[in-house]
C-alpha positions as CSV (number, residue, x, y, z in Angstrom):
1,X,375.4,319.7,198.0
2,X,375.2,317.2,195.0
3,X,377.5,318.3,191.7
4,X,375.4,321.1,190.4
5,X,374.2,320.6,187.0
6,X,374.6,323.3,184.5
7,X,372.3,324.1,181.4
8,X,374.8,326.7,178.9
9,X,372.1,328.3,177.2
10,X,371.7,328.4,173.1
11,X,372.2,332.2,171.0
12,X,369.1,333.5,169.5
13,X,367.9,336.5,167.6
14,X,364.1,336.9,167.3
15,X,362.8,340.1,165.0
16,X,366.7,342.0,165.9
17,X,366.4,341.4,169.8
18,X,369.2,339.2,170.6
19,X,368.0,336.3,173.6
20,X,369.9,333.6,175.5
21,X,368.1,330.1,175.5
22,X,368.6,327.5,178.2
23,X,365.2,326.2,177.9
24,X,364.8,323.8,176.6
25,X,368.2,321.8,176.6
26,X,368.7,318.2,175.9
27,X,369.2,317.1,179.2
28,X,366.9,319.2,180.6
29,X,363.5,319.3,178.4
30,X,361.6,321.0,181.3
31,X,361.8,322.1,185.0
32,X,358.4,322.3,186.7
33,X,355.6,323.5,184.4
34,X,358.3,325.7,182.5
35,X,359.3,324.8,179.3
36,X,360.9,327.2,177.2
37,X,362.9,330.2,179.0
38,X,364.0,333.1,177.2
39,X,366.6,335.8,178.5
40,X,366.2,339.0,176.6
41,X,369.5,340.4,176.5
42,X,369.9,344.1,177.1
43,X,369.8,346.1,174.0
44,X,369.7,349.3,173.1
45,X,367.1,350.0,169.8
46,X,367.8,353.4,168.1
47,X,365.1,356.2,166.9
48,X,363.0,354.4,164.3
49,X,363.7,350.7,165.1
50,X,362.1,348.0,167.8
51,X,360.8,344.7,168.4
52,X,358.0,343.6,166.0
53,X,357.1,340.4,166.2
54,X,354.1,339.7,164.1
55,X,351.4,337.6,164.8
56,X,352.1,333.7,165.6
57,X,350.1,331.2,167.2
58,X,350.2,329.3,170.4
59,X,348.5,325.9,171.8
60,X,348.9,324.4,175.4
61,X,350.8,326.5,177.2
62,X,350.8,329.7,179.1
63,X,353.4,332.6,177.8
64,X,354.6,334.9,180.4
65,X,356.3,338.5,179.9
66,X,358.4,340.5,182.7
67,X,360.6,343.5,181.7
68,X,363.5,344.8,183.6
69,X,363.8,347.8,181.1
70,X,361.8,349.4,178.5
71,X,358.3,348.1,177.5
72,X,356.0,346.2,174.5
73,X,352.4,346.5,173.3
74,X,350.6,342.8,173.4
75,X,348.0,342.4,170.8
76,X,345.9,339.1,171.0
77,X,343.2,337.3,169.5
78,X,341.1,337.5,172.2
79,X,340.7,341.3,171.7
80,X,343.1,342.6,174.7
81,X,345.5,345.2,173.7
82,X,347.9,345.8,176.7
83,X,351.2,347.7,177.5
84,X,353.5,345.7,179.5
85,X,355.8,347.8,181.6
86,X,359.1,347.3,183.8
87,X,358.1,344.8,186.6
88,X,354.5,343.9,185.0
89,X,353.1,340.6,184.3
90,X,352.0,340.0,180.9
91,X,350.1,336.0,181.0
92,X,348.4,335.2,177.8
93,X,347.1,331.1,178.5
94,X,346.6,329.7,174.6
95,X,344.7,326.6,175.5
96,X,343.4,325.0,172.2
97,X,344.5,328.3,170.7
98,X,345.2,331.8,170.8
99,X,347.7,334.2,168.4
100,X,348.9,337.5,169.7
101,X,351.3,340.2,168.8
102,X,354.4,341.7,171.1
103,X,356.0,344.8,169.5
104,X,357.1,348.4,170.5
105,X,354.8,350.7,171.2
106,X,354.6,352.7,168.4
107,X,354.9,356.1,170.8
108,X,358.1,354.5,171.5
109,X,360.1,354.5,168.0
110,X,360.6,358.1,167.6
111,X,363.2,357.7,170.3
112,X,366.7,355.3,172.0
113,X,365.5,352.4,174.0
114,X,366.6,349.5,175.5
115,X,365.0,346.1,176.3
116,X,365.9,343.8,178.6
117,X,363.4,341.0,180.3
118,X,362.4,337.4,180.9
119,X,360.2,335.5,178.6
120,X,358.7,331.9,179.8
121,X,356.5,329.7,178.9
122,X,354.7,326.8,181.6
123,X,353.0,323.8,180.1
124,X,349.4,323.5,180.6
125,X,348.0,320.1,182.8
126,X,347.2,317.5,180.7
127,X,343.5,317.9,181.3
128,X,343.6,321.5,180.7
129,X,345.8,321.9,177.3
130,X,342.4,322.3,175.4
131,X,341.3,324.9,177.8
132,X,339.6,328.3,176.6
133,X,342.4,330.8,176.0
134,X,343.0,333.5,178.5
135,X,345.1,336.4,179.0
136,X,345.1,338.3,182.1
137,X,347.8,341.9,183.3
138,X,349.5,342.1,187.0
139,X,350.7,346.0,187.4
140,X,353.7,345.5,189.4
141,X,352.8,347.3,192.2
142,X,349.9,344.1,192.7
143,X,353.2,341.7,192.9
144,X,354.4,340.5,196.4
145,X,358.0,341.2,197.8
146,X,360.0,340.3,200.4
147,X,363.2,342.7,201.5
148,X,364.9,342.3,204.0
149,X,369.2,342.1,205.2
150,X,370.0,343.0,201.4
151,X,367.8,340.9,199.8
152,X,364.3,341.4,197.7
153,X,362.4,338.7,196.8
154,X,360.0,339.5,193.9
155,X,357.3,337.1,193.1
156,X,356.3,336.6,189.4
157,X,354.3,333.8,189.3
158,X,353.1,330.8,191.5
159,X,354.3,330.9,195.4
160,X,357.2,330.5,197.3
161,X,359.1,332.5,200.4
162,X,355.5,332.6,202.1
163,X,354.5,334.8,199.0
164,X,352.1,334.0,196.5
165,X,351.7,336.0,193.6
166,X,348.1,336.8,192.0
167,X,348.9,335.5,188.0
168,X,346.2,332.8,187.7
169,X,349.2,329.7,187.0
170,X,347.6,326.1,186.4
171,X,349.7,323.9,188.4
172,X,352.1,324.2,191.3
173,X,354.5,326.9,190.6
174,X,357.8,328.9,191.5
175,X,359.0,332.2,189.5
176,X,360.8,335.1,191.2
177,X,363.3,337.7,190.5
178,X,366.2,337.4,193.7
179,X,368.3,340.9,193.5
180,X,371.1,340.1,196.5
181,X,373.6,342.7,198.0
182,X,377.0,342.4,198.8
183,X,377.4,339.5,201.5
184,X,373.5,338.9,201.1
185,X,372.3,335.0,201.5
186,X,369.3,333.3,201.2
187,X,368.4,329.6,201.6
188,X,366.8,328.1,198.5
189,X,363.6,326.4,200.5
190,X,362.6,322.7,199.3
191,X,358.5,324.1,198.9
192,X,358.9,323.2,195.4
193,X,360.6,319.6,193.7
194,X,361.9,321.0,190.5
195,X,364.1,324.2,190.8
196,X,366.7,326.0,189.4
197,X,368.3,329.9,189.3
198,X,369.6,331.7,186.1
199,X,372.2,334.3,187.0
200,X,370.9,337.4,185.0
201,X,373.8,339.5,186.3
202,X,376.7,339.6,189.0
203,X,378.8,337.2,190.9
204,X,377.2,334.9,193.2
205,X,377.6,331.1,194.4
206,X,375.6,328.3,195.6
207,X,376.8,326.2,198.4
208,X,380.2,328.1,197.3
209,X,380.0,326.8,193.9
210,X,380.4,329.4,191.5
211,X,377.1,330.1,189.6
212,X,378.5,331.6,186.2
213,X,376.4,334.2,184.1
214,X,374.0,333.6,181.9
215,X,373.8,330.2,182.7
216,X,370.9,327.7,184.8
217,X,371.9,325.8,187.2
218,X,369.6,323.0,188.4
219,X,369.5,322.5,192.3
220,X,369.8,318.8,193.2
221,X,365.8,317.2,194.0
222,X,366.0,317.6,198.5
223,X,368.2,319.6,198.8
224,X,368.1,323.3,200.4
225,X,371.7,325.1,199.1
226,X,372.2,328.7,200.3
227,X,372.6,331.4,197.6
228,X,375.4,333.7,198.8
229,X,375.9,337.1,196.9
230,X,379.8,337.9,196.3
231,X,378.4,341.1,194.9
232,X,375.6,342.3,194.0
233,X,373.7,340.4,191.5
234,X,370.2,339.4,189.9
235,X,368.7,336.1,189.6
236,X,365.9,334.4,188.2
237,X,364.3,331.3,190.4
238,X,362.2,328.9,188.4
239,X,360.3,325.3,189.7
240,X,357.2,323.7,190.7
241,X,356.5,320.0,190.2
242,X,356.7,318.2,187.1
243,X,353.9,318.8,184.1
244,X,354.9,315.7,182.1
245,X,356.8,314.4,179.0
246,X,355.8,317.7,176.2
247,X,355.9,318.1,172.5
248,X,357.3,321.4,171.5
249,X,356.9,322.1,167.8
250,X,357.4,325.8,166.5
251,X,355.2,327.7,168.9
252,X,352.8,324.8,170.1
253,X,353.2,322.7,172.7
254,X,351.2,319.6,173.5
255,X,350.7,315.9,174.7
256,X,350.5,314.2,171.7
257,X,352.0,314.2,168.1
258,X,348.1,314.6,166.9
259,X,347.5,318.0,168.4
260,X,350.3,319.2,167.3
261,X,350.0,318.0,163.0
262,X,345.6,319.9,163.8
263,X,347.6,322.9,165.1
264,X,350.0,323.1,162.1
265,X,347.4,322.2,159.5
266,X,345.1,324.7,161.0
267,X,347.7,328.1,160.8
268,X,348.6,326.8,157.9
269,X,344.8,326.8,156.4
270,X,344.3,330.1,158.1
271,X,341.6,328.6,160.6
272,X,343.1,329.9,162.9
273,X,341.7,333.5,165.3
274,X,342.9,336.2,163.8
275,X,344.4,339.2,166.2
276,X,342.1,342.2,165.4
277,X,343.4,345.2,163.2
278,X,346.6,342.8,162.3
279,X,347.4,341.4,158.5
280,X,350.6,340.2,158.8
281,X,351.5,337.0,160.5
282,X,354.4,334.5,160.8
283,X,354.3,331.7,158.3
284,X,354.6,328.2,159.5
285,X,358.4,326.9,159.3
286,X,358.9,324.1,156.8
C-alpha cells in the first residue's frame, strides 16, 4: 500500500463538550461529500449540567448526528422536535437555510451522563445547495449491519459492504461504524474513490501500518488495504466521490463567496427562520 496519509485532528470545546476535529485540515479540505467531522469525546456531565447549544444557522450542507452514549433533543426551524438516541440517525439537510437546536434533554439534567458520538457534515451538489431544507430520524433498529467472524459493520449513511442505509444522502456516499474483535480483518472495498477510517478507540492497523487513535487516515485512491484488529477496536469509515472545491464560513457552507456574505447578512438582520419556542441564538462571529 501507498504511504498512508495522516490527518492529526485539531482540539475543540463547543458549549463544555470537548471534540476532536480532523475535518477539515489543510491538506485535506474534504473527503467525499464530507466536510467537517466532529469526534465527540466521551464525557461525563454531572446532575444539573449538559450540552446546550443554542440556536445557529446552517446553508448547503447536510448535518448528521450518531451517539455512541447518552442522547440530545434537536430543535429545528422546520418545526421537528426529535430525541436522538445511541445508534440513531439524526439528518437535518439546510439547503438555502435552516437553524436548529441540539441540547440535553431537559428529563436528562437531574442526573450523571456521558456523551460520546460522531458529528458530520456532507456538502450538498452544486445544483442542490439552494434546496428546500429537510430533516428526516432513522431509529437504529431501521440501520443495516453486517456481523460476521468478529466483525459488525454498521451503516450510517450512503452504501457500502452490499448495504445501503435508508438516510436520504444527496450524492454518492460511504459512512459506517466498523467495531473489529481480536484478530478480526476486513478488506476496505474500492466501491467508493474518496475514503478514509478514524480510529475511535483500540489498536488496529492497515496493511500493518499502525493506525493511531484519534487520528484519519486517508486510504490511497485504488487501492483495497485490509483493516486488521490487534484488539478490539472501533472505527469510523467515511468516502464517496468528490462534491467540489467548498466555502466553509462559520456554520455555512457554499459554492461561492456571494452566498456565503447573503447568509451572514441575513442571521445577522434576523431574516433568518426562527426555531419555534426558542429566543436565544448564537450571534454571528466577527
Amino acid at each position: 500500500m501507498s504511504e498512508l496519509q495522516l490527518i492529526r485532528p485539531r482540539a475543540e470545546d463547543i458549549s463544555g463538550q470537548p471534540i476532536l476535529r480532523p475535518l477539515p485540515s489543510a491538506r485535506f479540505r474534504s473527503i467525499g461529500p464530507f466536510v467537517f467531522f466532529d469526534h465527540m469525546l466521551e464525557h461525563d456531565y454531572p446532575a444539573g449540567k449538559g450540552i446546550n447549544i443554542a440556536q445557529h444557522p446552517h446553508i448547503g450542507l447536510s448535518t448528521l448526528t450518531y451517539l455512541f452514549e447518552g442522547q440530545l433533543q434537536h430543535k429545528d426551524s422546520l418545526g421537528s422536535d426529535q430525541l436522538v438516541g445511541p445508534g440513531d440517525v439524526s439528518w437535518m439537510t439546510a439547503g438555502r437555510s435552516v437553524a436548529h437546536v441540539e441540547r440535553t434533554p431537559p428529563e436528562q439534567l437531574g442526573q450523571n451522563k456521558r456523551a460520546h458520538g460522531l458529528q458530520v457534515w456532507l456538502a450538498l451538489p452544486e445544483a442542490e445547495e439552494q434546496c428546500e431544507p429537510a430533516y428526516s430520524h432513522h431509529p437504529a433498529a431501521s440501520l443495516p449491519r453486517s456481523e460476521a467472524m468478529g466483525l459488525q459493520i454498521t451503516l450510517i449513511a450512503g452504501s457500502g459492504f452490499c448495504l445501503e442505509s435508508p438516510v436520504p444522502v444527496r450524492s454518492p456516499t460511504l459512512y459506517a461504524e466498523l467495531r473489529l474483535a481480536a484478530g478480526a480483518n476486513l478488506l476496505i472495498p474500492t466501491e467508493h474513490s474518496e475514503r478514509a477510517l478514524y480510529l475511535i478507540d483500540g489498536e488496529a492497523e492497515l496493511d500493518g501500518e499502525p493506525l493511531p487513535r484519534h487520528t484519519m487516515a486517508v486510504i490511497p485512491a485504488g487501492e483495497t488495504p485490509v483493516l486488521s484488529a490487534c484488539g478490539e477496536c472501533h472505527l469510523a469509515l467515511i468516502g464517496g466521490e468528490p462534491i467540489g472545491p467548498r466555502r466553509i464560513n462559520w456554520n455555512f457552507v457554499a459554492t461561492t463567496p456571494e452566498l456565503i456574505d447573503q447568509a451572514r447578512q441575513r442571521w445577522a438582520a434576523g431574516d433568518w427562520p426562527q426555531v419555534p419556542g426558542e429566543t436565544t441564538r448564537i450571534e454571528l462571529p466577527r
